[in-house]
C-alpha positions in Angstrom: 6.8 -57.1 -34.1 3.5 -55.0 -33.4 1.3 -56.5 -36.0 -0.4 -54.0 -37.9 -4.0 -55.3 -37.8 -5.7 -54.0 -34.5 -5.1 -55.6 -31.6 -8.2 -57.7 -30.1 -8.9 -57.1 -26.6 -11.5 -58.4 -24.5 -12.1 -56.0 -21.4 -14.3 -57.3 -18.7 -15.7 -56.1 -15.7 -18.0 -57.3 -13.3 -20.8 -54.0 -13.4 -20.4 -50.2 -14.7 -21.8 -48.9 -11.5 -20.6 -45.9 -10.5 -16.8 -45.4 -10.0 -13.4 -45.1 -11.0 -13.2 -49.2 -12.3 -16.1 -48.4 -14.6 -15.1 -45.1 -16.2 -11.5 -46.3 -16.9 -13.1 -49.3 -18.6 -15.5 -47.2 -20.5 -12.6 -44.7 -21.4 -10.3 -47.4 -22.6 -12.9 -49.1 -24.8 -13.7 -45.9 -26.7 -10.2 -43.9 -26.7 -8.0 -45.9 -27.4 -7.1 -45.8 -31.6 -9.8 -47.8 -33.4 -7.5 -48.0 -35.7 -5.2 -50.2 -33.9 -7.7 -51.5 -31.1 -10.6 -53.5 -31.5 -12.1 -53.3 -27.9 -14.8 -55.5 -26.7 -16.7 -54.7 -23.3 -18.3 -57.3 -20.9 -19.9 -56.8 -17.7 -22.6 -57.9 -15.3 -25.6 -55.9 -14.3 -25.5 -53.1 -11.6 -26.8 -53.7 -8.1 -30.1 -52.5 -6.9 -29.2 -49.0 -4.9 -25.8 -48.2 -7.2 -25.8 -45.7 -9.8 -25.2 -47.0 -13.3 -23.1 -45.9 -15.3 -24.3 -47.1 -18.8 -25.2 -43.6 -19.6 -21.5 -42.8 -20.5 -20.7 -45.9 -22.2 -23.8 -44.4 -24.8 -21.8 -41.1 -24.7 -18.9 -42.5 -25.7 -20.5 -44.9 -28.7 -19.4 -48.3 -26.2 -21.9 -50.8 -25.9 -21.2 -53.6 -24.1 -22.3 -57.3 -23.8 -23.8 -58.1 -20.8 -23.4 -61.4 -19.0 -26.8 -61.3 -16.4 -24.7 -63.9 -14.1 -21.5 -61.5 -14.3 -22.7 -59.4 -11.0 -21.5 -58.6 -7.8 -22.3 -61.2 -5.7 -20.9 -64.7 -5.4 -23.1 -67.3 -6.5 -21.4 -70.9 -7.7 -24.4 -71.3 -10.4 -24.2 -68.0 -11.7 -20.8 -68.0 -11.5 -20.2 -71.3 -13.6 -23.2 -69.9 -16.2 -20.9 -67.0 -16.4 -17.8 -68.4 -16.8 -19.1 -70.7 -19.4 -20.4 -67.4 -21.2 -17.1 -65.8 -21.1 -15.5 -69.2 -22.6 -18.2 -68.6 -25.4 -17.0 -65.1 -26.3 -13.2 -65.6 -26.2 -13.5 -68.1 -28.9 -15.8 -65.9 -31.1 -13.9 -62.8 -30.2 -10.4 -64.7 -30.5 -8.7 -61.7 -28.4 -5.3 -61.1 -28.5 -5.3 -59.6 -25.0 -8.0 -60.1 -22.0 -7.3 -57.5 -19.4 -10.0 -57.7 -16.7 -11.1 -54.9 -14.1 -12.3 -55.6 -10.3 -12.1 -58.8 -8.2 -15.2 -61.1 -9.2 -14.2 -60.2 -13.1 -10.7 -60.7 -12.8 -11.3 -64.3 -11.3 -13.6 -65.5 -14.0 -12.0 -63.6 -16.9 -8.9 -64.6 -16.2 -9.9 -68.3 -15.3 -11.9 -68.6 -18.6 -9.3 -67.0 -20.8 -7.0 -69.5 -18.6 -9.4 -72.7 -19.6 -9.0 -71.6 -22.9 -4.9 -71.3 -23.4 -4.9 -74.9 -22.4 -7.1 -75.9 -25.0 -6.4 -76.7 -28.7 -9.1 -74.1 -29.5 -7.1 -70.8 -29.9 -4.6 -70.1 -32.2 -1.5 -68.7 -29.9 -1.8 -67.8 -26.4 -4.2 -64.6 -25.1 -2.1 -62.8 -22.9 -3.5 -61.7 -19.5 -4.1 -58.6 -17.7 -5.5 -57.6 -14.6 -6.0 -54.2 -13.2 -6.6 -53.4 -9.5 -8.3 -50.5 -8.8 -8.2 -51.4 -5.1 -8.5 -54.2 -3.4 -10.6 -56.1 -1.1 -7.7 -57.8 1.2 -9.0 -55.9 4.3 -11.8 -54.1 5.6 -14.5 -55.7 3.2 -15.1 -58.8 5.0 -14.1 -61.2 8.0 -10.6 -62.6 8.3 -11.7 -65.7 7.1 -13.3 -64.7 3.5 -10.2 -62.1 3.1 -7.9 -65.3 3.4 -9.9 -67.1 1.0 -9.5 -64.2 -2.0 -5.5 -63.7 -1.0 -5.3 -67.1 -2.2 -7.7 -67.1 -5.2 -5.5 -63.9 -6.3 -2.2 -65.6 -5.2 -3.3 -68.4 -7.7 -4.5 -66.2 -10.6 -1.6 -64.5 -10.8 0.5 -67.2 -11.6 -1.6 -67.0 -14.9 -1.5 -63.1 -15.1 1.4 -61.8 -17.5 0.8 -58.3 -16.1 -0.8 -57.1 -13.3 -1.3 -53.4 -13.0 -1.5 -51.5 -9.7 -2.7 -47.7 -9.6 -0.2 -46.7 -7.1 3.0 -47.5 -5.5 1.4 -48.1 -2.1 -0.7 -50.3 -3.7 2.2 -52.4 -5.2 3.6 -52.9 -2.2 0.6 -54.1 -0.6 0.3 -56.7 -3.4 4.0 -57.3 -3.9 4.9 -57.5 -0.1 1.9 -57.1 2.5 -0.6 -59.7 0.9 2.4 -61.6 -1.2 0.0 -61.6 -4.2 2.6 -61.7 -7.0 6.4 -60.6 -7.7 7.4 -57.0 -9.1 8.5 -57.9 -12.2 4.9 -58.6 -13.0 3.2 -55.4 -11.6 3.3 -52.4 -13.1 2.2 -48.7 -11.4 -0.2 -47.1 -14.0 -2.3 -44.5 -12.4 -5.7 -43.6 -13.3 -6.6 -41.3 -15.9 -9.8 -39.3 -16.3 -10.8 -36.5 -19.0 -10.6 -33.4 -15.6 -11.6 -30.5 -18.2 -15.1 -30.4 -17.2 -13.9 -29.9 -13.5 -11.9 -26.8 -13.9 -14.8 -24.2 -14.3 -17.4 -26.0 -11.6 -17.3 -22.3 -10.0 -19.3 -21.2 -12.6 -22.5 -23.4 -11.0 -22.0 -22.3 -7.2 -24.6 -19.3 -7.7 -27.2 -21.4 -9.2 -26.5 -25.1 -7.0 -26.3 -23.6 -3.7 -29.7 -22.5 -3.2 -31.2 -26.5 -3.7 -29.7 -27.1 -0.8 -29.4 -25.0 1.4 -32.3 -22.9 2.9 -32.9 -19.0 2.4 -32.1 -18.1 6.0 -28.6 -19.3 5.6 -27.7 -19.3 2.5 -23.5 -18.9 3.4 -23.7 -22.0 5.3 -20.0 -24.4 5.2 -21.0 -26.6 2.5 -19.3 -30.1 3.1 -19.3 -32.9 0.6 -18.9 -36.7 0.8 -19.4 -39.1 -2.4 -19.5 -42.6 -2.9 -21.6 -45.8 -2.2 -23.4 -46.4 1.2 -22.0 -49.1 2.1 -19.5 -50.0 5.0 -16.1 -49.9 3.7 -16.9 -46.1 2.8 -17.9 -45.7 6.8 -20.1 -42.8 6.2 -20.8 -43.4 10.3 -17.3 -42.0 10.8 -18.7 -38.2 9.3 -21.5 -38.6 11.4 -19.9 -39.3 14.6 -18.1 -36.1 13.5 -20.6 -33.7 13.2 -22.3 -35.3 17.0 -18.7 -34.2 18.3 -19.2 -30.3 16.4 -22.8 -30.5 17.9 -21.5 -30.8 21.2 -18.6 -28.4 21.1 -21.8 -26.3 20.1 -19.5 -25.8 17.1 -21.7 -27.1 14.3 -24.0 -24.7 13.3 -21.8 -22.7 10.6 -21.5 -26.5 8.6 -24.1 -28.6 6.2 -23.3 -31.8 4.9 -24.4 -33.1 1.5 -24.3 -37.1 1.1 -23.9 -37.9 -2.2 -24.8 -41.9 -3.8 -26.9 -44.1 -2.8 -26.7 -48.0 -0.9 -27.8 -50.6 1.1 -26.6 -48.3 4.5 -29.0 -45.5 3.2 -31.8 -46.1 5.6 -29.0 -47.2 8.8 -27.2 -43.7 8.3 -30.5 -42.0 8.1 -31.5 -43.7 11.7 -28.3 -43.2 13.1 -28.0 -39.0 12.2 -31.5 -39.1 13.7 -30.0 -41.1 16.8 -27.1 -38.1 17.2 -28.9 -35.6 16.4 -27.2 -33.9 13.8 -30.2 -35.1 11.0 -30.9 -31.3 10.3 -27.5 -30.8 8.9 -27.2 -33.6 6.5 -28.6 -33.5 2.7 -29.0 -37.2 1.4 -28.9 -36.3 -2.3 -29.2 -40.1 -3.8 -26.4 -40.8 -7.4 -26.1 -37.4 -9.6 -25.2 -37.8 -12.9 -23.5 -34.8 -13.8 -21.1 -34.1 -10.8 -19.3 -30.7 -11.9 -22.4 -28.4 -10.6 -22.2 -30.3 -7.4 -18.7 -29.5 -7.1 -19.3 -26.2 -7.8 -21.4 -25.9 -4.5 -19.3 -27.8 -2.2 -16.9 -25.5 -0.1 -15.2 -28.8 0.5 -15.0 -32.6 -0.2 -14.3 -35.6 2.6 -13.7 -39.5 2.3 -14.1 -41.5 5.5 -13.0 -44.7 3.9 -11.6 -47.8 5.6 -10.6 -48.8 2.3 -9.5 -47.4 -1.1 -7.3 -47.7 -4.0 -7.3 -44.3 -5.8 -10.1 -42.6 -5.0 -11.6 -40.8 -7.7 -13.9 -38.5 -5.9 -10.9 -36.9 -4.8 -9.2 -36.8 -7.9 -12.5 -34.5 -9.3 -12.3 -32.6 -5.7 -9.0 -31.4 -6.6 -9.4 -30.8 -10.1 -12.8 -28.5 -9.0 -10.5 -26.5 -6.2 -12.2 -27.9 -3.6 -10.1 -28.4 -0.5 -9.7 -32.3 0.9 -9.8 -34.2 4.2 -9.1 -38.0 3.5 -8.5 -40.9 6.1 -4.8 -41.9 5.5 -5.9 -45.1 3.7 -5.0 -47.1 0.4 -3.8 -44.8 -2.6 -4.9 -41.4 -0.7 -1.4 -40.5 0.1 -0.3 -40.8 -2.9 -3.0 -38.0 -3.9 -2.7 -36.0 -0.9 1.5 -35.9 -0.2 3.0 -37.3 2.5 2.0 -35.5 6.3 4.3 -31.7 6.3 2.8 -30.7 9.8 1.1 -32.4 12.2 -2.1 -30.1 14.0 -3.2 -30.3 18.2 -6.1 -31.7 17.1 -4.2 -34.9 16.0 -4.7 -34.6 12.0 -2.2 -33.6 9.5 -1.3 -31.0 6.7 -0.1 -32.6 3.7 0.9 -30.7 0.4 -2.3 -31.2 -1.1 -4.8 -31.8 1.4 -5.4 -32.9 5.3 -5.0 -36.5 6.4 -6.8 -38.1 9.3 -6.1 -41.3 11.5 -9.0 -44.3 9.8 -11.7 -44.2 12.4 -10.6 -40.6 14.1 -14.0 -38.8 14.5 -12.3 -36.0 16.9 -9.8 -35.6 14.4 -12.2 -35.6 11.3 -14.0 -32.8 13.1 -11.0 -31.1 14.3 -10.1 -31.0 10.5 -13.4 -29.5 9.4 -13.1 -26.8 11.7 -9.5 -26.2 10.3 -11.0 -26.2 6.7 -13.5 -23.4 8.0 -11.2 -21.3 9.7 -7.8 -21.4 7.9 -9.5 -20.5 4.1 -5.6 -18.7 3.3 -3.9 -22.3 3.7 -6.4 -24.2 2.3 -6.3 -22.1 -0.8 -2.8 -22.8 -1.1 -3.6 -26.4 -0.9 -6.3 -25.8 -3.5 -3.5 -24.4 -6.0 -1.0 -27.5 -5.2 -3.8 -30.3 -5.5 -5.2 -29.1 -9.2 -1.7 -28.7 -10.3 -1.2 -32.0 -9.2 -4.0 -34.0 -10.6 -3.9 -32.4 -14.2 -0.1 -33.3 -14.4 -0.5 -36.6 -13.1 -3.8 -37.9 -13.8 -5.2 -36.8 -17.0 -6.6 -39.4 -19.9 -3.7 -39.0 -22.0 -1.2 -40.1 -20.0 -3.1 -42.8 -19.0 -3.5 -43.9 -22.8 0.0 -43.7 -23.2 0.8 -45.8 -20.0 -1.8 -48.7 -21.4 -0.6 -49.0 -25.0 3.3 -49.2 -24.2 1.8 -51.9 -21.9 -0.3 -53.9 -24.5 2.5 -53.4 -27.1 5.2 -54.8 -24.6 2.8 -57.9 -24.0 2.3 -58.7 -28.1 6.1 -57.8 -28.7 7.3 -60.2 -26.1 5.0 -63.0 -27.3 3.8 -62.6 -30.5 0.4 -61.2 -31.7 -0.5 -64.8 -32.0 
């Protein structure tokens, strides 16, 4: 039975820098019934050049314990200090559940929570959960280092009572593509965000537009793109874009607005420089409060290689702002499925336009589209917010992780 003293759970992560991973963690650590939940948060430190998120953990009364060694990049000293830090908190903390977030977190956490269930220290076993959020299988490095983590995660999962997947593309990829673990382990729990500040972000278009765009045209096609600079988000791809509107002498009516910050920042200057088109891009660094810069977008793009469930387009939609996505990861499952394919080689799906990964024609085909055709993309506008406040709102996503945890400590006892 569900005992009724709260539940201990240990939630780790390896950084709260900026990003869907880090605001469900945060979420989940303050929203879930205090009552019933005793939440403990552990991360790493955030990466030079990515915005930090520890600003909303304060707004929402979390405050987590940081491991200095818990970061992003692999280091077998660190790692071990780490892993020997984690071993020290599950047998103060004594959790009932460890449910871990990202790739270099899940590995540890799950490995020291693993180290100790095989001891004689803990009193009944901690039951294990790992969340993907996406997954670094492809596109993040070379074929030999992507082989290396398939096995690492084929290995942890033997260890991992439930793995959770935020879409069902997803699952397949780790069910069947990648062979990571069987179905009956893997559940499809979508992300969840609190969208209500998203819904009035008009209300900011009078006063944002004019920091970025100059008084002699002020009704300029403002385009947005958000997320790290880094290469799996192949910012390149929108700027081989707008070279292909400059020389179709097609780009004047657009501006682009580059939102985040990375280790490609400089690169991505040169190369708009190297095509040309630097006059028409804004490189606006990490904003903290991303309604207003909804509010002056006219439209949002993701050139990923990669992606789970992308949140940026998750706010898009929830803002009205129409969508062009490369067909990657859990974008589909936000988007639709392709209705009509256009001449210019990208589709129109329910809730947004899909493009070919690596397409730069196409992308700018499709930005031309989103200019011209305002009628259908309203009509995508209206689908897509329907969409996301049905689908992907906070409380649903509460709901989906406490039938989950209660299924766990009803199986196997709450130890």
């Amino acid at each position: 039975m569900f005992s009724e003293k709260p539940l201990r759970i240990l939630r780790i992560i390896a950084r709260l820098n900026v990003g869907g991973p880090a605001i469900q963690a945060i979420s989940l650590s303050s929203e879930l019934p205090r009552d019933r939940y005793q939440t403990m948060l552990v991360c790493g430190n955030v990466s030079p050049h990515e915005g930090d998120m520890a600003y909303l953990a304060g707004e929402k009364d979390v405050k987590p314990f940081i491991i200095p060694e818990l970061g992003r990049e692999i280091s077998a000293v660190d790692d071990f200090k780490a892993f020997l830090s984690l071993r020290k908190i599950i047998k103060r903390f004594r959790p009932h559940i460890i449910h871990t977030h990202t790739a270099k977190a899940g590995a540890l956490g799950r490995l020291a929570g693993i180290s100790m269930n095989v001891s004689s220290r803990t009193k009944g076993r901690i039951r294990m959960v790992h969340t993907f959020h996406g997954h670094v299988f492809h596109s993040y490095f070379n074929v030999f280092k992507s082989f290396f983590y398939i096995q690492i995660e084929r290995l942890m999962a033997r260890f991992t009572d439930r793995i959770i997947v935020i879409s069902d593309l997803q699952k397949r990829d780790i069910c069947y593509r990648f062979g990571i673990a069987n179905m009956e382990k893997v559940r499809v729990i979508p992300l969840g965000f609190d969208l209500s500040t998203f819904g009035d972000c008009g209300n900011y278009r009078k006063m944002m537009r004019p920091k970025y765009l100059s008084r002699e045209f002020p009704e300029a096609f403002l385009v947005g793109i958000i997320g790290r600079l880094t290469s799996v988000k192949n910012h390149s791809l929108l700027l081989k874009a707008l070279k292909y509107l400059k020389d179709q002498g097609k780009i004047d009516p657009f501006r682009f607005l580059i939102v985040g910050d990375g280790e490609l920042k400089t690169d991505l200057i040169n190369e708009a420089q190297d095509l040309a088109v630097r006059d028409k891009v804004i490189f606006a660094g990490w904003q903290k409060d991303m309604p207003p810069i909804y509010g002056a977008l006219d439209a949002v793009v993701l050139t990923s290689k990669n992606e789970g469930t992308p949140v940026t387009l998750i706010e898009s939609m929830a803002s009205g702002r129409p969508v062009i996505a490369t067909d990657v990861g859990g974008v589909r499952d936000l988007l639709g499925d392709p209705e009509r394919v256009m001449r210019g080689g990208f589709e129109l799906a329910r809730n947004g336009i899909l493009v070919a990964p690596g397409d730069a024609k196409a992308f700018a085909d499709a930005l031309l589209f989103t200019l011209e055709n305002r009628e259908i993309c309203a009509q995508m506008v209206r689908n897509s917010a329907d969409f996301v406040l049905k689908h992907y709102s906070q409380n649903r996503l509460l709901d989906d992780i406490k039938a989950l945890y209660r299924e766990l400590i009803e199986i196997g006892g709450d130890g």
